[in-house]
mmCIF entry with sequence, helices, sheets and N, C-alpha, C, O atoms, coordinates in Angstrom:
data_MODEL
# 
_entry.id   MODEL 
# 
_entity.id                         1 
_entity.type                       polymer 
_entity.pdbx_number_of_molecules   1 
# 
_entity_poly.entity_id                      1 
_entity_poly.type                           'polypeptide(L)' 
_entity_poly.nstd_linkage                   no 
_entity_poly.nstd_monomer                   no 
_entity_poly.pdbx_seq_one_letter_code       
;(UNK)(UNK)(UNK)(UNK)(UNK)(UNK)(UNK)(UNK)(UNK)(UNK)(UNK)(UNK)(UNK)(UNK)(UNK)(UNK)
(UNK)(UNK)(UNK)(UNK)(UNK)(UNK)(UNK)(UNK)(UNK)(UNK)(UNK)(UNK)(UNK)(UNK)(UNK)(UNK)
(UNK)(UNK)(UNK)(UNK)(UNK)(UNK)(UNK)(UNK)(UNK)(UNK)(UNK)(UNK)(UNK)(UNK)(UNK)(UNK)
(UNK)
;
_entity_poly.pdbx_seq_one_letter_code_can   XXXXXXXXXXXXXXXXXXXXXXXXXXXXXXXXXXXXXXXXXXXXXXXXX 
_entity_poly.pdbx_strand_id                 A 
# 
loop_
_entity_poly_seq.entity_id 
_entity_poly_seq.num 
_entity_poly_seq.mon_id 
_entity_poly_seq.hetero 
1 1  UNK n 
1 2  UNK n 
1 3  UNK n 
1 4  UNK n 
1 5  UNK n 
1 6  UNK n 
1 7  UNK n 
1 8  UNK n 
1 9  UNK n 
1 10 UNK n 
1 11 UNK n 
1 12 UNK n 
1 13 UNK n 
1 14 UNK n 
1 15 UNK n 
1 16 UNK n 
1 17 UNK n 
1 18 UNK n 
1 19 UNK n 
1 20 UNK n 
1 21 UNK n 
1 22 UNK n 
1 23 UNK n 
1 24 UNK n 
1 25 UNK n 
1 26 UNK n 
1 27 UNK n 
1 28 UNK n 
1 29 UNK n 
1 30 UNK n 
1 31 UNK n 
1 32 UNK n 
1 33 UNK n 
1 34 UNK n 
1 35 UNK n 
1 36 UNK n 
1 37 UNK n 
1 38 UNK n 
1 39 UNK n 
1 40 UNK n 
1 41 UNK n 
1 42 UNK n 
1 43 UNK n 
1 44 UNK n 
1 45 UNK n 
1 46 UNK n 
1 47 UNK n 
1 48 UNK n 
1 49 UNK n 
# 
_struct_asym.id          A 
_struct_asym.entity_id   1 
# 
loop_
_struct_conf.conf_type_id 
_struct_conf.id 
_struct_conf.pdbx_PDB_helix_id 
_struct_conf.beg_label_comp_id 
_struct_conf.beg_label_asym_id 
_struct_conf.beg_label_seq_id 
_struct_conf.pdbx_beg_PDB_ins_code 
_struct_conf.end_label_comp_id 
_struct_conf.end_label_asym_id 
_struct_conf.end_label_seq_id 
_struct_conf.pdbx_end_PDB_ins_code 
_struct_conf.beg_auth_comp_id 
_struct_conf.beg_auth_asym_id 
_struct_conf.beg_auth_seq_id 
_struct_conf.end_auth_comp_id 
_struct_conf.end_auth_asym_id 
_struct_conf.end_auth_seq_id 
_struct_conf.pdbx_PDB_helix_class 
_struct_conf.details 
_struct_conf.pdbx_PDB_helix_length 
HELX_P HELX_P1 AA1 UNK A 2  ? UNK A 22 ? UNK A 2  UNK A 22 1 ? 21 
HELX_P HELX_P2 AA2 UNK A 23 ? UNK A 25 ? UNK A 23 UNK A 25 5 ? 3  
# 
_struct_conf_type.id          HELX_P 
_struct_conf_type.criteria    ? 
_struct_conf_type.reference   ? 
# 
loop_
_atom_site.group_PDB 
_atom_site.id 
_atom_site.type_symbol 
_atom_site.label_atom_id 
_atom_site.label_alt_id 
_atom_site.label_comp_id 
_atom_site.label_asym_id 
_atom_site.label_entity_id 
_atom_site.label_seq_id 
_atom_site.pdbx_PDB_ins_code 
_atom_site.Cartn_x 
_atom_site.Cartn_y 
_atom_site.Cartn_z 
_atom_site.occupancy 
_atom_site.B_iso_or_equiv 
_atom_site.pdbx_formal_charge 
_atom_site.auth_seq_id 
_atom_site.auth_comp_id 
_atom_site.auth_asym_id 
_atom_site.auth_atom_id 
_atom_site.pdbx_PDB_model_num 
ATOM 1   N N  . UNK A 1 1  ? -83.044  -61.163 -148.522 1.00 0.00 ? 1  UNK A N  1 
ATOM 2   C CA . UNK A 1 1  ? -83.049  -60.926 -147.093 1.00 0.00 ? 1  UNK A CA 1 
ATOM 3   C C  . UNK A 1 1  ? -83.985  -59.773 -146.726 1.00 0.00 ? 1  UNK A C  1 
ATOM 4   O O  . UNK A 1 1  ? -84.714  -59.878 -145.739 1.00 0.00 ? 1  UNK A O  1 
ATOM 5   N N  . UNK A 1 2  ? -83.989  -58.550 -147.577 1.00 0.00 ? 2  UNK A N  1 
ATOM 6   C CA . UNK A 1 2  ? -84.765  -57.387 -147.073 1.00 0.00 ? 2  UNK A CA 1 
ATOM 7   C C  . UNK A 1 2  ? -86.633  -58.320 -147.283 1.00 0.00 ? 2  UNK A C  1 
ATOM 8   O O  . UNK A 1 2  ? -87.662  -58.039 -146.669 1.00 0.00 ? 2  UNK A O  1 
ATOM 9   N N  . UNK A 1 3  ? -86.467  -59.200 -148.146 1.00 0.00 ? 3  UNK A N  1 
ATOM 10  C CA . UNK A 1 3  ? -87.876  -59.285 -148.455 1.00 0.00 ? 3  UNK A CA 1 
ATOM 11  C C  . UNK A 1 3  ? -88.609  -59.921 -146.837 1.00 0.00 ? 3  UNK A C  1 
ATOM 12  O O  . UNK A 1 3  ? -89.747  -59.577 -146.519 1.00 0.00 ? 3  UNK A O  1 
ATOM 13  N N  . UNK A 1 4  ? -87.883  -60.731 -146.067 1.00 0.00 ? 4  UNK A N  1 
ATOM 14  C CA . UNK A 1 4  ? -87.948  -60.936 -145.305 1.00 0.00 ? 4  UNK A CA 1 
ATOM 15  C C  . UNK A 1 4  ? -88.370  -60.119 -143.856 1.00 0.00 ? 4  UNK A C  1 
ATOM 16  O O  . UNK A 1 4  ? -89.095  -60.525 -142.948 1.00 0.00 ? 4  UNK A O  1 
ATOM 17  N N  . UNK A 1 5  ? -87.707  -58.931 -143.971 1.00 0.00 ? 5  UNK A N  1 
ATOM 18  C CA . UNK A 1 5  ? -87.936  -57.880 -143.035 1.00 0.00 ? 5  UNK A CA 1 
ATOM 19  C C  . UNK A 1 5  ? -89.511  -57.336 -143.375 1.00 0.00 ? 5  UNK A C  1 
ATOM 20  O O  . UNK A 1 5  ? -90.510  -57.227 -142.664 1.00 0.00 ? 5  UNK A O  1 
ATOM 21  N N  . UNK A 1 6  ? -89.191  -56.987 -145.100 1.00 0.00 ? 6  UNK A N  1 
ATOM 22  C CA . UNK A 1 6  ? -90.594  -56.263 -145.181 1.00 0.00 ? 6  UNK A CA 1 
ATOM 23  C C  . UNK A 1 6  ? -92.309  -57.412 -144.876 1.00 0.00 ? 6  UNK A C  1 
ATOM 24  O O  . UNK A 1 6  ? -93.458  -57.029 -144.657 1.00 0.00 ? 6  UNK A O  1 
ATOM 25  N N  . UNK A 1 7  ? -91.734  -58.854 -145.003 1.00 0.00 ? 7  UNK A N  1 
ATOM 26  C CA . UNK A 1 7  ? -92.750  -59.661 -144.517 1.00 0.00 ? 7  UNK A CA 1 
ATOM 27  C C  . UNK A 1 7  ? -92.932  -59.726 -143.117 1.00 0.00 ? 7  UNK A C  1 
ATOM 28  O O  . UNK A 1 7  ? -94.087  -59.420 -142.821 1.00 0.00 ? 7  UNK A O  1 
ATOM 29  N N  . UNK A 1 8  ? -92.345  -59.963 -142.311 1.00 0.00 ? 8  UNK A N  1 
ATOM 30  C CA . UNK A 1 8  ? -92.126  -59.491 -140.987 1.00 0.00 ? 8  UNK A CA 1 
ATOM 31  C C  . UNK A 1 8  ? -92.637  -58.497 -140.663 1.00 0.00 ? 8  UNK A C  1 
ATOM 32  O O  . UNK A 1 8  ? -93.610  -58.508 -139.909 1.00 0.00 ? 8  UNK A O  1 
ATOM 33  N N  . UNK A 1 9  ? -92.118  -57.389 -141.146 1.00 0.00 ? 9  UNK A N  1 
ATOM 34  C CA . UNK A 1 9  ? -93.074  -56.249 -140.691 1.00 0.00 ? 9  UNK A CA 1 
ATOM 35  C C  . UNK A 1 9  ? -94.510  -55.649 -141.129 1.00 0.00 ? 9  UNK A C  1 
ATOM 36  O O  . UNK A 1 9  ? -95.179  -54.793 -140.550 1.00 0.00 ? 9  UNK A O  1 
ATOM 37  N N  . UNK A 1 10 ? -94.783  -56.344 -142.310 1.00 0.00 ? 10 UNK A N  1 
ATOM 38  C CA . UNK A 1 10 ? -96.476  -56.492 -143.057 1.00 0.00 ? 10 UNK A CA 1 
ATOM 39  C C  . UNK A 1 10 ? -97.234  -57.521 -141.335 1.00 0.00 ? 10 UNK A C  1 
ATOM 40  O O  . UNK A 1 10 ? -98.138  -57.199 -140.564 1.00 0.00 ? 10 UNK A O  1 
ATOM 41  N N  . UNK A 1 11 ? -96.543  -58.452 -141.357 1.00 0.00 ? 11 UNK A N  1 
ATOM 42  C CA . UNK A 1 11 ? -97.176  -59.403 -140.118 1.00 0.00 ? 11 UNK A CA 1 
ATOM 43  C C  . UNK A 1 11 ? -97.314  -58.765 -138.652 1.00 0.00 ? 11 UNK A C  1 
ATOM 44  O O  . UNK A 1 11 ? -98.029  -59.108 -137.711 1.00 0.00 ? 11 UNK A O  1 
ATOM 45  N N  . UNK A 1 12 ? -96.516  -57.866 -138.762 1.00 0.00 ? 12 UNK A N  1 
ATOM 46  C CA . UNK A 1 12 ? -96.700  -57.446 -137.048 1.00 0.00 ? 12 UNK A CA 1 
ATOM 47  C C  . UNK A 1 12 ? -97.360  -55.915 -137.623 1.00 0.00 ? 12 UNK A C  1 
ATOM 48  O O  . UNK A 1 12 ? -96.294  -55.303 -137.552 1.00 0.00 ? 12 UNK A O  1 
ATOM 49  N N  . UNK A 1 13 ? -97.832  -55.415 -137.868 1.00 0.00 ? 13 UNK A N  1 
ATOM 50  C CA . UNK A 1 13 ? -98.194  -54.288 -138.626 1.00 0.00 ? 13 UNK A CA 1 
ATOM 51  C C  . UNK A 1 13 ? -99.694  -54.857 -137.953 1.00 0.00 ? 13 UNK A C  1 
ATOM 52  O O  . UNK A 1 13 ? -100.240 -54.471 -136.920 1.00 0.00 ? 13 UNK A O  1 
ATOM 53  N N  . UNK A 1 14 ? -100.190 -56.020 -139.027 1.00 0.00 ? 14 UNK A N  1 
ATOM 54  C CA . UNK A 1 14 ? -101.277 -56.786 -138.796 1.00 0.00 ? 14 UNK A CA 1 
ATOM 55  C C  . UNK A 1 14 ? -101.786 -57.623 -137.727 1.00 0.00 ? 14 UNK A C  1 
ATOM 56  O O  . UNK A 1 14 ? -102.982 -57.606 -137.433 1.00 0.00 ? 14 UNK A O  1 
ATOM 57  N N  . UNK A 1 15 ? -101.200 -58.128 -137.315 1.00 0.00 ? 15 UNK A N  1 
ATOM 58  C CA . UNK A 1 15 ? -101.132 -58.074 -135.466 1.00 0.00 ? 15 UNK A CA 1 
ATOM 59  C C  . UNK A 1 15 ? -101.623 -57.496 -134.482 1.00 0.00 ? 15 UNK A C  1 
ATOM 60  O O  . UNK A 1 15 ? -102.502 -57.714 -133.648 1.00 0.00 ? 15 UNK A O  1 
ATOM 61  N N  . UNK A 1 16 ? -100.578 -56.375 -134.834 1.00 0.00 ? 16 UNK A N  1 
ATOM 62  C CA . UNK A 1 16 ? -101.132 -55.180 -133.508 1.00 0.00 ? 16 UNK A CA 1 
ATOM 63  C C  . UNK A 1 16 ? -102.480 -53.802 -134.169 1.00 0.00 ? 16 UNK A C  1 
ATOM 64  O O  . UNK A 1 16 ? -102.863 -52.814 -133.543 1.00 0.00 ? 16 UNK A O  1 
ATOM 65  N N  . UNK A 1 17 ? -102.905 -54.244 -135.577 1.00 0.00 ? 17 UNK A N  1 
ATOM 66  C CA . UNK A 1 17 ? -104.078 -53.420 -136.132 1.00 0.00 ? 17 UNK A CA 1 
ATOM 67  C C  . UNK A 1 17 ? -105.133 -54.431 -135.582 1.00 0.00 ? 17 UNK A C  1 
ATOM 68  O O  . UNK A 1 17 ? -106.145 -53.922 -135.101 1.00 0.00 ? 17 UNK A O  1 
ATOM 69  N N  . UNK A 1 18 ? -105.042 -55.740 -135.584 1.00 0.00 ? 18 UNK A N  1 
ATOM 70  C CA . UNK A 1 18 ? -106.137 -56.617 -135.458 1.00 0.00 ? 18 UNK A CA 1 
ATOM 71  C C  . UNK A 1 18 ? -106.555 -56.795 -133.755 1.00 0.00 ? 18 UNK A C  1 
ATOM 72  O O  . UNK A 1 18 ? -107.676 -56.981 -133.281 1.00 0.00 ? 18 UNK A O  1 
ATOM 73  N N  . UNK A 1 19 ? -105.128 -56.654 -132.982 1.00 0.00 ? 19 UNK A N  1 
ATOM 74  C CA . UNK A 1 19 ? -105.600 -56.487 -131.246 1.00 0.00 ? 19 UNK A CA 1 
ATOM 75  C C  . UNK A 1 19 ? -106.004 -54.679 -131.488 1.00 0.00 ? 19 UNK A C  1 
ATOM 76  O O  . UNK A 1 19 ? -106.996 -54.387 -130.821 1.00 0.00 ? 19 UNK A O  1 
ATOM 77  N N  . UNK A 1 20 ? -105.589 -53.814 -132.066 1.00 0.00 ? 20 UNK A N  1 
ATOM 78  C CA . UNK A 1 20 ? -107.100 -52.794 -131.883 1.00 0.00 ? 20 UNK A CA 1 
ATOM 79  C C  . UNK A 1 20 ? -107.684 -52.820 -132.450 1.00 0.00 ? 20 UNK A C  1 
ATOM 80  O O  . UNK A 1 20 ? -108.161 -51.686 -132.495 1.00 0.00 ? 20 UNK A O  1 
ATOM 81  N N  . UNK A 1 21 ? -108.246 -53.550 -133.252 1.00 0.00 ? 21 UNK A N  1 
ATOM 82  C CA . UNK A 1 21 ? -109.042 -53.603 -133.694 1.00 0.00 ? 21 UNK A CA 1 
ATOM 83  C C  . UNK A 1 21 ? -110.486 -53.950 -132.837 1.00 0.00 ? 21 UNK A C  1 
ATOM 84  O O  . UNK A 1 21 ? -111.505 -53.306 -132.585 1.00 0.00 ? 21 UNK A O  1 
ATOM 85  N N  . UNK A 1 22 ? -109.968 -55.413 -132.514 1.00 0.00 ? 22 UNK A N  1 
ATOM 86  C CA . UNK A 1 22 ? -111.272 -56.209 -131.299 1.00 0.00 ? 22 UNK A CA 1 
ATOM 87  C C  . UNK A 1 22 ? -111.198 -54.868 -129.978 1.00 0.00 ? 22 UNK A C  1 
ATOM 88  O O  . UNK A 1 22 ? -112.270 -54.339 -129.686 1.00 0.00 ? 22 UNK A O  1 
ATOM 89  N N  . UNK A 1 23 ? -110.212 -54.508 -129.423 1.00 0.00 ? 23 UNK A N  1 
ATOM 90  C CA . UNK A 1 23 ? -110.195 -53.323 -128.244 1.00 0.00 ? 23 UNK A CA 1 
ATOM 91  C C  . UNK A 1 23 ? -111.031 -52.773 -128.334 1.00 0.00 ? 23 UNK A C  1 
ATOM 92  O O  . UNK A 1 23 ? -111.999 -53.021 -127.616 1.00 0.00 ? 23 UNK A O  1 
ATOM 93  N N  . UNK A 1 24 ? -111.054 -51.846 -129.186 1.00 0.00 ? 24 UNK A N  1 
ATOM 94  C CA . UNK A 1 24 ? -111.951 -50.677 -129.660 1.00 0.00 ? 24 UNK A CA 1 
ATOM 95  C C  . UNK A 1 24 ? -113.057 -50.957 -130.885 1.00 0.00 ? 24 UNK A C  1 
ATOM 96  O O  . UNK A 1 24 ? -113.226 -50.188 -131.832 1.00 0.00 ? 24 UNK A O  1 
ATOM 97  N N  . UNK A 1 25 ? -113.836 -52.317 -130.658 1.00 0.00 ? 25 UNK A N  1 
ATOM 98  C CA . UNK A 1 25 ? -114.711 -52.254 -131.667 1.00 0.00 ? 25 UNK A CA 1 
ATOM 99  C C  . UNK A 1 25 ? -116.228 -52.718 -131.242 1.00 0.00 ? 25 UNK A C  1 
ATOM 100 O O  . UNK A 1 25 ? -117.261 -52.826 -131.903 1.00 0.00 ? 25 UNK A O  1 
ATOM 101 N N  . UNK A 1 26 ? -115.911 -52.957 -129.790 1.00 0.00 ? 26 UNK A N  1 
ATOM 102 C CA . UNK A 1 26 ? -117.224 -53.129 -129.150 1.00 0.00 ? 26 UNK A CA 1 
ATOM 103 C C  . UNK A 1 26 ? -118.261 -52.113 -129.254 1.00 0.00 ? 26 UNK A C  1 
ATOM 104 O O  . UNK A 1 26 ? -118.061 -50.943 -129.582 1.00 0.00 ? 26 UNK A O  1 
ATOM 105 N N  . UNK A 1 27 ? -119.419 -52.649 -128.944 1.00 0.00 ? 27 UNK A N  1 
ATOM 106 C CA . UNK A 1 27 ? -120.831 -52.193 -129.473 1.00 0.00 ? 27 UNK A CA 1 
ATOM 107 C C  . UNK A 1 27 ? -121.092 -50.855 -127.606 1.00 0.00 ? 27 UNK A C  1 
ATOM 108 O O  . UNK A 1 27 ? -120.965 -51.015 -126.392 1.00 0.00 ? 27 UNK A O  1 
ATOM 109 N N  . UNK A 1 28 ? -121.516 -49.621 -128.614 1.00 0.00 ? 28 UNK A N  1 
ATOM 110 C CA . UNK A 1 28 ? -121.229 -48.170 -127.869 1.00 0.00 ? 28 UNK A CA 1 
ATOM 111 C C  . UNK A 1 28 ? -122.986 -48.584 -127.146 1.00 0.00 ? 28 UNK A C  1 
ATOM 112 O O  . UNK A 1 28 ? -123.919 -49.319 -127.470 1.00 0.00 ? 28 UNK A O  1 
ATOM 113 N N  . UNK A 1 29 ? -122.658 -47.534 -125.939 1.00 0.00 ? 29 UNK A N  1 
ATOM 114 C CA . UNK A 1 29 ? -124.020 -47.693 -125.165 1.00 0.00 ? 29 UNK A CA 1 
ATOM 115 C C  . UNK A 1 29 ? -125.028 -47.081 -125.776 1.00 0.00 ? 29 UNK A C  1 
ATOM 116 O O  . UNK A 1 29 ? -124.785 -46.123 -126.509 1.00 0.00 ? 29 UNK A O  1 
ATOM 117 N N  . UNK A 1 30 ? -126.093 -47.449 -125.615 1.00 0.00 ? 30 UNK A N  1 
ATOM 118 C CA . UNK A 1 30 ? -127.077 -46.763 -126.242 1.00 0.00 ? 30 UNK A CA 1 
ATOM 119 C C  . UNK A 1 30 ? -127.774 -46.013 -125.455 1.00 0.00 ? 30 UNK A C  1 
ATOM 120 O O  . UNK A 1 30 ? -128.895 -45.867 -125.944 1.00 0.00 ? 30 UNK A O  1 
ATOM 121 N N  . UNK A 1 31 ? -127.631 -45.340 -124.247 1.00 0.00 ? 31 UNK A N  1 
ATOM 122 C CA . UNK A 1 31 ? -128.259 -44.568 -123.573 1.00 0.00 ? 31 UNK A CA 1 
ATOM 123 C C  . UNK A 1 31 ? -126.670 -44.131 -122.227 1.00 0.00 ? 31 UNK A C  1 
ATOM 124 O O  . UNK A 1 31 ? -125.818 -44.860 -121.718 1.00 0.00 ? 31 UNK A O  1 
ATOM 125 N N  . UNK A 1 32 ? -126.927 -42.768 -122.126 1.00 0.00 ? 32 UNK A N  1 
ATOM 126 C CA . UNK A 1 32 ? -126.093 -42.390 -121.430 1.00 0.00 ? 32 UNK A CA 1 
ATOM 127 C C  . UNK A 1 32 ? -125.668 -42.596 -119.871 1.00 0.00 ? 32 UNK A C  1 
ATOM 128 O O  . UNK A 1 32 ? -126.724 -42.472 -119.250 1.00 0.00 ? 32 UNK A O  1 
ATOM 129 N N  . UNK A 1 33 ? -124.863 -42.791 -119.168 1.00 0.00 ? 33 UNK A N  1 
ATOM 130 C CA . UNK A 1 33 ? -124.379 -43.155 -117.907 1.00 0.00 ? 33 UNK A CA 1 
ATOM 131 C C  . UNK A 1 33 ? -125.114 -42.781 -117.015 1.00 0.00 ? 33 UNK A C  1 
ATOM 132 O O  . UNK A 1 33 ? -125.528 -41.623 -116.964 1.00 0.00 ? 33 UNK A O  1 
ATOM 133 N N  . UNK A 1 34 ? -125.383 -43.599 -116.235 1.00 0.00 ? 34 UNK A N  1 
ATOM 134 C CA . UNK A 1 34 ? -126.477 -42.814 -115.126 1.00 0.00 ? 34 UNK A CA 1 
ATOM 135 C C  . UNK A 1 34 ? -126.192 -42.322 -113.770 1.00 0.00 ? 34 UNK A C  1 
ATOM 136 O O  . UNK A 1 34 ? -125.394 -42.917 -113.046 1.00 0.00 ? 34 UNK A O  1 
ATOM 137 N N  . UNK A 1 35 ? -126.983 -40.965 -113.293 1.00 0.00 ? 35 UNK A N  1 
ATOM 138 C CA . UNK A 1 35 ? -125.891 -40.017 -112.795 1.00 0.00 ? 35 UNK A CA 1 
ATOM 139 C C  . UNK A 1 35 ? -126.221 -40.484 -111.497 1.00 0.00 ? 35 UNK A C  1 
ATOM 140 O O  . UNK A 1 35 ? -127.233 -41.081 -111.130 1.00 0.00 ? 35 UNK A O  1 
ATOM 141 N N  . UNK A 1 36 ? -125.091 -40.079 -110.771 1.00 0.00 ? 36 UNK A N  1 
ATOM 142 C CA . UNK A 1 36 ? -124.594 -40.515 -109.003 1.00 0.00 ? 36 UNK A CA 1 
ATOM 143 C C  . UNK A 1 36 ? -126.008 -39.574 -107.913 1.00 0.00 ? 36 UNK A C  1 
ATOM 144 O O  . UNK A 1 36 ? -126.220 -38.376 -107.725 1.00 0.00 ? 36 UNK A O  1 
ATOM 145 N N  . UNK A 1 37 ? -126.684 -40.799 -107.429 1.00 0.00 ? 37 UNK A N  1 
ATOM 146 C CA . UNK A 1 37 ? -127.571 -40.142 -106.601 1.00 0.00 ? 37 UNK A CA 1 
ATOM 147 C C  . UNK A 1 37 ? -126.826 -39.930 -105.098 1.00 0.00 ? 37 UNK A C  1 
ATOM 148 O O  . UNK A 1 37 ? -125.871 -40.450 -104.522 1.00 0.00 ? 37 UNK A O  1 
ATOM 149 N N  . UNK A 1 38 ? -127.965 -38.702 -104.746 1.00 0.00 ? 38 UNK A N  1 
ATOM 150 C CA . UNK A 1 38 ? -127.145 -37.933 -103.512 1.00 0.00 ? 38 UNK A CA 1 
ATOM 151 C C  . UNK A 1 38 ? -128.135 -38.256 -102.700 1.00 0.00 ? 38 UNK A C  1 
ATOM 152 O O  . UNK A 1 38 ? -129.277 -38.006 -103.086 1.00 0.00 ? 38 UNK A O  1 
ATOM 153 N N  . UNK A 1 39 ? -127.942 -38.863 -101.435 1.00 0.00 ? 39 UNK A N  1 
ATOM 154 C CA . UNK A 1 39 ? -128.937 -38.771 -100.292 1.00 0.00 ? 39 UNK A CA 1 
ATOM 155 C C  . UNK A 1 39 ? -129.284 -36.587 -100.021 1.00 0.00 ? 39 UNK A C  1 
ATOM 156 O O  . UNK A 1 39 ? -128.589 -35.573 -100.061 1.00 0.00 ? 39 UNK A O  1 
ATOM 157 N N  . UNK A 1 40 ? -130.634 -36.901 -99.787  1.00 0.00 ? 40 UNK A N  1 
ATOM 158 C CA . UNK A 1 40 ? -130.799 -35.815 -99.867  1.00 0.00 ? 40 UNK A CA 1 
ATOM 159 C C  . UNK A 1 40 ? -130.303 -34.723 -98.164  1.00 0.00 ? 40 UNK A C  1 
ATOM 160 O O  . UNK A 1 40 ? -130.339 -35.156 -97.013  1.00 0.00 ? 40 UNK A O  1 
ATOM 161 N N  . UNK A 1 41 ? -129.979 -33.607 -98.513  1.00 0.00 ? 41 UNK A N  1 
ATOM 162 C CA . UNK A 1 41 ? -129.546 -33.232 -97.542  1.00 0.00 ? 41 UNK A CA 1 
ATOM 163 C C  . UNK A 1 41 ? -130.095 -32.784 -96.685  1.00 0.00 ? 41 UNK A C  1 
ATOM 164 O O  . UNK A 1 41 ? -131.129 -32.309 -97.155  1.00 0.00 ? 41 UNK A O  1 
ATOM 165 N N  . UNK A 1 42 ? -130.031 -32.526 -95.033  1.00 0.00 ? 42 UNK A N  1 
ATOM 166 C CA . UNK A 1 42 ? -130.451 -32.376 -94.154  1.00 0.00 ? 42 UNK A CA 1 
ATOM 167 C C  . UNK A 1 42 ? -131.196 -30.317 -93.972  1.00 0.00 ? 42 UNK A C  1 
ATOM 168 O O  . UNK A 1 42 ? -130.411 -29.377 -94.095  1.00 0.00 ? 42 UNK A O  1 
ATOM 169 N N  . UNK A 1 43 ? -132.072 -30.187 -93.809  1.00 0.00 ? 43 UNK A N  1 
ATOM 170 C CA . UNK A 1 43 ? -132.406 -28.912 -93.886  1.00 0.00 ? 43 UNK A CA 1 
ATOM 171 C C  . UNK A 1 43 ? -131.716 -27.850 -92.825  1.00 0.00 ? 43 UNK A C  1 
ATOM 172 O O  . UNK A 1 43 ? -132.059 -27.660 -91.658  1.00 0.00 ? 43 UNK A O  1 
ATOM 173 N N  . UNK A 1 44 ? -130.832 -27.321 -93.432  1.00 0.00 ? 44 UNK A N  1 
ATOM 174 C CA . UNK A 1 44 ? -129.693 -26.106 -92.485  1.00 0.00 ? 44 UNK A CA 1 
ATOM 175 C C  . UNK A 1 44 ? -130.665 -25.204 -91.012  1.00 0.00 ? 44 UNK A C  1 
ATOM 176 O O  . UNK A 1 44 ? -130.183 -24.767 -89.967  1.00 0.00 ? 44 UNK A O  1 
ATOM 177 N N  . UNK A 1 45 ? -131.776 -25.188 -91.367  1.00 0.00 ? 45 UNK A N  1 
ATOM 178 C CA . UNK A 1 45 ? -133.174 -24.411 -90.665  1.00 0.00 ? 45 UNK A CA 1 
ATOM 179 C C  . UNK A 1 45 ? -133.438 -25.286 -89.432  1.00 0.00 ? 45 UNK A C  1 
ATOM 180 O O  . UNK A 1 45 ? -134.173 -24.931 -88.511  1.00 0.00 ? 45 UNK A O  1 
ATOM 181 N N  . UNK A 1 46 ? -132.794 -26.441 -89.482  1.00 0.00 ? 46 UNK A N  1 
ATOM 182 C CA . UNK A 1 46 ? -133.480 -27.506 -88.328  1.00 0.00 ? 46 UNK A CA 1 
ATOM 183 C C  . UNK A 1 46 ? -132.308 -27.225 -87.071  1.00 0.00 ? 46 UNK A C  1 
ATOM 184 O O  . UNK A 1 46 ? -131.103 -27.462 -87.159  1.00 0.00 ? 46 UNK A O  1 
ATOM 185 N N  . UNK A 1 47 ? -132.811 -26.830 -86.255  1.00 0.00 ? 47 UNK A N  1 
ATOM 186 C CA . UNK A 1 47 ? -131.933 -26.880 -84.653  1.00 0.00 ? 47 UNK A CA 1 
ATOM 187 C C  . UNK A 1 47 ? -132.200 -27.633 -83.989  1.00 0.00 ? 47 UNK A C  1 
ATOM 188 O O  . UNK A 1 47 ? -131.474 -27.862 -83.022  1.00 0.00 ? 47 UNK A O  1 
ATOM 189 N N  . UNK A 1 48 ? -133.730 -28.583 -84.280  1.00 0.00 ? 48 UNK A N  1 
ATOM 190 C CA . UNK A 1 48 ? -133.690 -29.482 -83.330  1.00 0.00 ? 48 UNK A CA 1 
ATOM 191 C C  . UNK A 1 48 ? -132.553 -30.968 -83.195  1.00 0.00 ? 48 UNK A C  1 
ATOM 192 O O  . UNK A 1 48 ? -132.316 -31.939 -83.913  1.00 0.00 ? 48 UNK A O  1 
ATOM 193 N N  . UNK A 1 49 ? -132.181 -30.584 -82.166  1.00 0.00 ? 49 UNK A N  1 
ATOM 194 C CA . UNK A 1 49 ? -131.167 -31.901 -81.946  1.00 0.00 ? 49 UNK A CA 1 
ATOM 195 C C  . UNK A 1 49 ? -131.646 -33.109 -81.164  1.00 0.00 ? 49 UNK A C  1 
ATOM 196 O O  . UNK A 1 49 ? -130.901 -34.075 -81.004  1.00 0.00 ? 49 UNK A O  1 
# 
C-alpha cells in the first residue's frame, strides 16, 4: 500500500516540475524593454496664451 503513495507522489512531483517547467522556460528577450516616451513639455517661459 505505501508503495502506492510513494508512486503517486513520484507522479505528481512530476507533473507540477513539468507545468514549470514549460512556464518558465521560454526564450529571454534579447534586447531590453523600451522606455515610455513623453510628449515633450510645454516651455514654463511662454505667457503667450
Amino acid at each position: 500500500m505505501w508503495l502506492l503513495f510513494v508512486e503517486a507522489g513520484i507522479a505528481l512531483f512530476l507533473l507540477i516540475f513539468i507545468v514549470w517547467w514549460t512556464m518558465f522556460a521560454g526564450r529571454k528577450p534579447t534586447h531590453p524593454p523600451k522606455r515610455e516616451q513623453r510628449p515633450p513639455e510645454k516651455d514654463k517661459t511662454d505667457t503667450h496664451y
